[in-house]
N, C-alpha and C positions, 0 to 999 in steps of 0.2 A: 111937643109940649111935654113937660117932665111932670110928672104924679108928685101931689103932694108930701107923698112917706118916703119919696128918694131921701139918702142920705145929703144933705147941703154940701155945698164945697168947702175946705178948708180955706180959712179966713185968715191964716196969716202964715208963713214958711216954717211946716214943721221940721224936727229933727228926721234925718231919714227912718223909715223904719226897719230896727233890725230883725235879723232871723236866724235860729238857732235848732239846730236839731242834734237831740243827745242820745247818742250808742246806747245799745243796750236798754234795760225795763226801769223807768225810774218809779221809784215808791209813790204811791197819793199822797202821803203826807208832806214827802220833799216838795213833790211839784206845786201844792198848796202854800206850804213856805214861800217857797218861791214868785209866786202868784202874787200874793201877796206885799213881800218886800218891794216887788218890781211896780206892782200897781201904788205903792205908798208914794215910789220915786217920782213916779210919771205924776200923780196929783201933786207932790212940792215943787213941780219941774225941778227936778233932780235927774231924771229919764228919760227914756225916749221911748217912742212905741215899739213890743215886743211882741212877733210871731215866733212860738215857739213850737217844733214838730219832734214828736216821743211816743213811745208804746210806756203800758205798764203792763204791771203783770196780771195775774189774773185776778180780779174783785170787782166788786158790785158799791157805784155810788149811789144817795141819796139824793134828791133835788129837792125842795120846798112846800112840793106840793105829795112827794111820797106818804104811800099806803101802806102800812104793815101788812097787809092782807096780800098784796102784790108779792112779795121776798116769799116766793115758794117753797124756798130751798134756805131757812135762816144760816143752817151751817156750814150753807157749801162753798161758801167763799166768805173773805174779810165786806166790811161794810161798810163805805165809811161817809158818814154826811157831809154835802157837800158846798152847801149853801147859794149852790145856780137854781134857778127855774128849774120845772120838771118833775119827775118821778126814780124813778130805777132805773139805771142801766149799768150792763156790760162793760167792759172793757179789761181787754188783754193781747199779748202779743198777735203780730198780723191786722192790728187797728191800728189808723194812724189818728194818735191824736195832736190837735193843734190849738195850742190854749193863746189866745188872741190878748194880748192886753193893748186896745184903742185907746185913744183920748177923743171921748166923743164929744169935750168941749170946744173941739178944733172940728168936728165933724157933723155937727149938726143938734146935737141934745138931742137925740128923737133913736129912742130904744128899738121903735117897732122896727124902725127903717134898717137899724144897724142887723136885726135879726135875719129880715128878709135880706138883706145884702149880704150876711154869711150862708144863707140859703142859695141865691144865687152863686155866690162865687163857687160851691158845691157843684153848681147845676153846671155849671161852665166848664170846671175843671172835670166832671165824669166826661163832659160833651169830647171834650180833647181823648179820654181811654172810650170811645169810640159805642157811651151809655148814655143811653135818654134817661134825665131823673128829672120828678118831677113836685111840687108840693101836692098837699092834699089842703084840704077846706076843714081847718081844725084838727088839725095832725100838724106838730112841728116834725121840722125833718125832711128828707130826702127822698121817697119812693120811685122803684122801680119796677117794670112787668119782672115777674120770677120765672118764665120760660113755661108755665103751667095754666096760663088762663088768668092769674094773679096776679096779687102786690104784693113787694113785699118793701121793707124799710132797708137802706144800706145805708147812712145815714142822719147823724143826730146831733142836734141844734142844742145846747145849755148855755149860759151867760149869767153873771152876776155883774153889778155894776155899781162901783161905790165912788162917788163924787165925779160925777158923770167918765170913769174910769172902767173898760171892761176888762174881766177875765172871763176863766173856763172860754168854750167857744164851740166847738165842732169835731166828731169823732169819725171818719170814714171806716167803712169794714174793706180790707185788703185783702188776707185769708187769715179771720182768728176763728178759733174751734167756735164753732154757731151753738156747739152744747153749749156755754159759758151763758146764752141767752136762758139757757131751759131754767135755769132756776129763780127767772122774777118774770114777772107781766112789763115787757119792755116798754118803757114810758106810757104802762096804763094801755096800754091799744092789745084786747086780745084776740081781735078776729084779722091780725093780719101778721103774717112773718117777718123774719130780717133774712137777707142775705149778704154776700159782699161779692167781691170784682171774682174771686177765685170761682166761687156759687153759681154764678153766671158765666164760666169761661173765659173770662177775659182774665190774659194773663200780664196783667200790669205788674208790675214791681211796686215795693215802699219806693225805691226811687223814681220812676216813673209817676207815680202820683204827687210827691214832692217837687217836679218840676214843675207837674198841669198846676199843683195846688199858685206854685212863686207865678206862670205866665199870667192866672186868672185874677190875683190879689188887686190889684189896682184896677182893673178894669170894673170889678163886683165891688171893691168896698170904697172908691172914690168917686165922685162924678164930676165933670165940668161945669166951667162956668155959664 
């Protein structure tokens, strides 16, 4: 029997979904452009759904639900809001990020389901680099034991979505500097740490991750009839 908050099946042949991953740190503001443009196309059917996997550099986004009291460190990096769910976070090189643009009006209309199915497809592709991650009860995001008795987050879940169109999507920690976290209350949670695959010894590559991320995609964000 399949749960109500599964994603539905796609209800009519979509266009394949492409995937794109670009060299080097691309800026927040390009990839927001970008985001953007790409998510316009897909709502005119002009497009096709886009997986897109990049690092940037070092700076601190803003989610909708962000604290000025959170941004510990206002000068220590660019800031820049971002208009997904969420709070603060991270990101810079050794993170891979994967900004999703779905058509969730081929996939079901139903946000929560799409959240938990990029959760999942998370949980699948660490299963493949040889990590149990797990969700937590009011925590979005990824959690892991940290090898000390603890949890710690590796990671993290954001999404906006405009005419039932998503972007932003999901950031894995690969090996980026973990200081880069010191300077905000990582999406609001302050009694528990981040780590990444490097933190925990497992020596995955960015490319090794980008193959678990392409094996798990359809299996986590599609379901059958």
């Amino acid at each position: 029997m399949k749960l109500s908050n599964e994603l539905k099946p796609v209800t009519e042949t979509p266009r394949p979904v492409a995937w794109e991953t670009s060299p080097g740190l691309v800026p927040y503001p390009d990839a927001l452009a970008r985001m953007e443009a790409r998510v316009a196309g897909i709502v005119a059917g002009q497009a096709g759904e886009l997986v897109w996997l990049l690092e940037h550099p070092p700076l601190y986004t803003a989610g909708t639900s962000a604290d000025p009291a959170e941004l510990l460190v206002p000068d220590a990096l660019p800031v820049y809001p971002s208009g997904r769910g969420g709070r603060y976070t991270y990101h810079g090189p050794g993170q891979r990020i994967v900004y999703v643009m779905a058509d969730l009006r081929r996939r079901g209309r139903d946000v929560r389901a799409y959240v938990q199915a990029l959760e999942d497809w998370i949980i699948r592709s660490l299963g493949d680099l040889g990590l149990r991650g797990e969700r937590r009860e009011g925590r979005i995001g990824i959690w892991v034991a940290d090898g000390r008795g603890g949890e710690a987050k590796i990671a993290a879940v954001g999404v906006r979505v405009r005419h039932w169109v998503t972007f932003h999507g999901i950031a894995i920690n690969v090996d980026p500097d973990l200081q880069g976290f010191a300077g905000i209350v990582p999406c609001g949670i302050r009694d528990h740490g981040v780590t990444s695959l490097a933190a925990l010894g497992i020596g995955a590559t960015m490319a090794d991750v980008d193959s678990a991320l392409r094996r798990n995609f359809e299996a986590a964000l599609s379901t059958g009839p």
